[in-house]
BAGUVEX-17812 format. One record per residue: residue in three letters; x, z, y of N, C-alpha, C, O, CB in turn. Coordinates in steps of 0.05 Angstrom, whole numbers. Glycine has a CB too. Layout:
N
NODE     r   n_east     n_up   n_north   ca_east    ca_up   ca_north   c_east     c_up   c_north   o_east     o_up   o_north   cb_east    cb_up   cb_north
NODE   ALA        X        Z         Y         X        Z          Y        X        Z         Y        X        Z         Y         X        Z          Y
...
END
This chain:
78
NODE     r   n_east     n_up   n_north   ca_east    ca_up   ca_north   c_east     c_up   c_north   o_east     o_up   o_north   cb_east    cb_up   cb_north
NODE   UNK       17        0       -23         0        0          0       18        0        25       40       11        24       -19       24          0
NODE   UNK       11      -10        42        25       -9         64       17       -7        91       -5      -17        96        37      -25         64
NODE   UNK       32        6       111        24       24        133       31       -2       154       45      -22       155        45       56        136
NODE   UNK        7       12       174        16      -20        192       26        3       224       18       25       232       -26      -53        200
NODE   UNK       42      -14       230        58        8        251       48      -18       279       49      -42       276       108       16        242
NODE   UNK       43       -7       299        47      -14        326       71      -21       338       94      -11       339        39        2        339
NODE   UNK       60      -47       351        96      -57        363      116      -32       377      140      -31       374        94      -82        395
NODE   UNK      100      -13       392       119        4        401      144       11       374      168        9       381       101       33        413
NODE   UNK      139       16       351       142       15        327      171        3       312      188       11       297       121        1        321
NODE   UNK      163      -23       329       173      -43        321      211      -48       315      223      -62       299       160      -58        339
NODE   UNK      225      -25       344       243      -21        350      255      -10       327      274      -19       314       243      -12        369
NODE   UNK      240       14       323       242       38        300      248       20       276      272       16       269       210       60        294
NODE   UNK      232       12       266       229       -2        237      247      -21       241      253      -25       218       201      -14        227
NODE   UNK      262      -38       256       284      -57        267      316      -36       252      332      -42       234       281      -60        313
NODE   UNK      315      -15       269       332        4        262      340       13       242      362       19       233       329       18        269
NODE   UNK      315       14       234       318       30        199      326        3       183      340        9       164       280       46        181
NODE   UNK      324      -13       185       336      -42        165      356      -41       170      369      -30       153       328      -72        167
NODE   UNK      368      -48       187       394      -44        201      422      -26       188      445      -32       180       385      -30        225
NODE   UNK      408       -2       190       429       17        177      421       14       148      438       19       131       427       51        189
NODE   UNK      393        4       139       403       -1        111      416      -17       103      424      -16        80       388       -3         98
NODE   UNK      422      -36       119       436      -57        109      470      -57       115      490      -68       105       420      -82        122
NODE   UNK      466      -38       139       501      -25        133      516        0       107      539        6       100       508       -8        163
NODE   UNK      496        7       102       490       30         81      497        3        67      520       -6        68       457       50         77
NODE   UNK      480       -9        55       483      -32         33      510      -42        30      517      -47         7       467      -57         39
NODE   UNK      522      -45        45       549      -67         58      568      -48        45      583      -50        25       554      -73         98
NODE   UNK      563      -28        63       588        3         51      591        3        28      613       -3        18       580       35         54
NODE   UNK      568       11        12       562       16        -17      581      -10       -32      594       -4       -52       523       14        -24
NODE   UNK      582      -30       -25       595      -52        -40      623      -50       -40      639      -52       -58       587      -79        -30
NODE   UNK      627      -43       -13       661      -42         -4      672      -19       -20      694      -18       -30       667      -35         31
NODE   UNK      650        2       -21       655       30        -31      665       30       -65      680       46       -77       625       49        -26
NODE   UNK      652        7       -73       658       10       -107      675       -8      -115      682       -6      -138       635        6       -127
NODE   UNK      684      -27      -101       703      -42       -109      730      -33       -85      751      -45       -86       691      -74       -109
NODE   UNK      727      -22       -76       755      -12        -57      778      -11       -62      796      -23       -50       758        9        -49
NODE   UNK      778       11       -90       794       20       -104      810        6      -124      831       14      -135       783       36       -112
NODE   UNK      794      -25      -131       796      -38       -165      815      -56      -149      819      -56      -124       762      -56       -186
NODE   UNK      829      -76      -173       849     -102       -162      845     -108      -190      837      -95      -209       885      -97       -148
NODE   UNK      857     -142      -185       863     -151       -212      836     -158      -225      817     -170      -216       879     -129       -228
NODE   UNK      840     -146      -251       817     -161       -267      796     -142      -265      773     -149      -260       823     -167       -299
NODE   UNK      803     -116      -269       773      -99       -259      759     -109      -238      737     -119      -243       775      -70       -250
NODE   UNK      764     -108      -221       756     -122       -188      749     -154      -195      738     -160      -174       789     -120       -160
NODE   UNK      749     -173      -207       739     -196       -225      719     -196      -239      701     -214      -236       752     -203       -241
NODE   UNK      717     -176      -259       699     -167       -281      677     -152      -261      655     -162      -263       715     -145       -308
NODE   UNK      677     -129      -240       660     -119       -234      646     -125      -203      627     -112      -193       667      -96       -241
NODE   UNK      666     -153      -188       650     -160       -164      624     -181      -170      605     -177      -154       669     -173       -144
NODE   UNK      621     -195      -183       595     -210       -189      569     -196      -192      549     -206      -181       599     -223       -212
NODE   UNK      568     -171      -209       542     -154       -212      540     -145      -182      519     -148      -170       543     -128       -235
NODE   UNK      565     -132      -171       566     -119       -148      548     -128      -126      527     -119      -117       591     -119       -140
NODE   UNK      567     -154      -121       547     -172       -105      527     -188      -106      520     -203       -88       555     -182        -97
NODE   UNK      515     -187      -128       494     -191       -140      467     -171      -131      444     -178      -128       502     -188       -168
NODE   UNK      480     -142      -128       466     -119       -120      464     -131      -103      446     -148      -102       473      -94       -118
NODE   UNK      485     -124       -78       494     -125        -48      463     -145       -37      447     -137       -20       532     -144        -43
NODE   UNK      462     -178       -58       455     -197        -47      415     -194       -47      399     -207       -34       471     -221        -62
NODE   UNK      410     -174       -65       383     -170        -83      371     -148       -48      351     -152       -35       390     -145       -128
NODE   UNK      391     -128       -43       386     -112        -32      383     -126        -1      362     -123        12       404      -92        -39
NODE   UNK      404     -139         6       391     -153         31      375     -183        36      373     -194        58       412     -155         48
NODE   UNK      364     -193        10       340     -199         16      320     -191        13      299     -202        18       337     -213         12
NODE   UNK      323     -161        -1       295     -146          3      289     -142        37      269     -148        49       295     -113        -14
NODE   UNK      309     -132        45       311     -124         79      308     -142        91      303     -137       115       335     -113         90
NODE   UNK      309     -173        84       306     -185        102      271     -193       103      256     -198       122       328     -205         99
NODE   UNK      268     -191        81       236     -191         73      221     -180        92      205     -189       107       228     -177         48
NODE   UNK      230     -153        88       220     -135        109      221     -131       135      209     -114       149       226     -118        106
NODE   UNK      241     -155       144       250     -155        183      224     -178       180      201     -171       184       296     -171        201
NODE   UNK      226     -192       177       200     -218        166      174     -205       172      157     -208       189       199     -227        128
NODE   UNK      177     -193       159       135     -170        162      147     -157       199      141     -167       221       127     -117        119
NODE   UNK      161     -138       194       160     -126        216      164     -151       249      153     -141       269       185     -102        209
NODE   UNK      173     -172       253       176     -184        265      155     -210       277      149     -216       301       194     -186        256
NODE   UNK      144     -226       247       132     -244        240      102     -226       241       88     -224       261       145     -257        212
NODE   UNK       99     -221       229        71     -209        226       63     -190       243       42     -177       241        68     -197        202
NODE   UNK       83     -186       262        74     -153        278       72     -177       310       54     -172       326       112     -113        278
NODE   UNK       89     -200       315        78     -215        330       51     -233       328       36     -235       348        94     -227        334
NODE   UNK       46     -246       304        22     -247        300       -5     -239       304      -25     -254       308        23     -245        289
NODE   UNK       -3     -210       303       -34     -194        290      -23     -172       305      -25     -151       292       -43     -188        248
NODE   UNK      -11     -170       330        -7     -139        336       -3     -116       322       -4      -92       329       -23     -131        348
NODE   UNK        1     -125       301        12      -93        286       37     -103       269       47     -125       276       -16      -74        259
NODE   UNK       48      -90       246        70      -93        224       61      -74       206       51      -52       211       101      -88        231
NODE   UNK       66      -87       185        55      -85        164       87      -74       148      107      -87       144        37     -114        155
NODE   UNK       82      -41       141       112      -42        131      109      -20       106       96        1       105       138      -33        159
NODE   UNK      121      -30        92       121      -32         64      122        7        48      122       10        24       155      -53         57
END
């Protein structure tokens, strides 16, 4: 179900994607940091596989909040 927020809103929910998607970014850098060689081979493909799953969910979601909240005066957020 989902909550529909007012453009005032809009900033807020802008924000919160944002840092998730630096959160996201980190998290990738964070687990392969340490590896070289063939570990770092063997385990960047799933990695960024995540990385890539996770920011097009977010981008999904700038889409509603942007697209749909100009539309229909509200956003529709997840």
């Amino acid at each position: 179900m989902s909550t529909l927020a007012r453009p005032p809103e809009r900033a807020s929910a802008l924000a919160e994607i944002e840092a998730r998607e630096r959160t996201a970014w980190r998290a990738y850098r964070d687990e392969l940091g340490d590896l070289s060689g063939r570990e770092y081979e063997e385990r960047e493909p799933a990695s960024w596989a995540q990385l890539q799953a996770m920011l097009d969910e977010l981008e999904a979601k700038r889409r509603l909040v942007t697209d749909d909240g100009r539309a229909h005066g509200t956003i529709a957020l997840p």
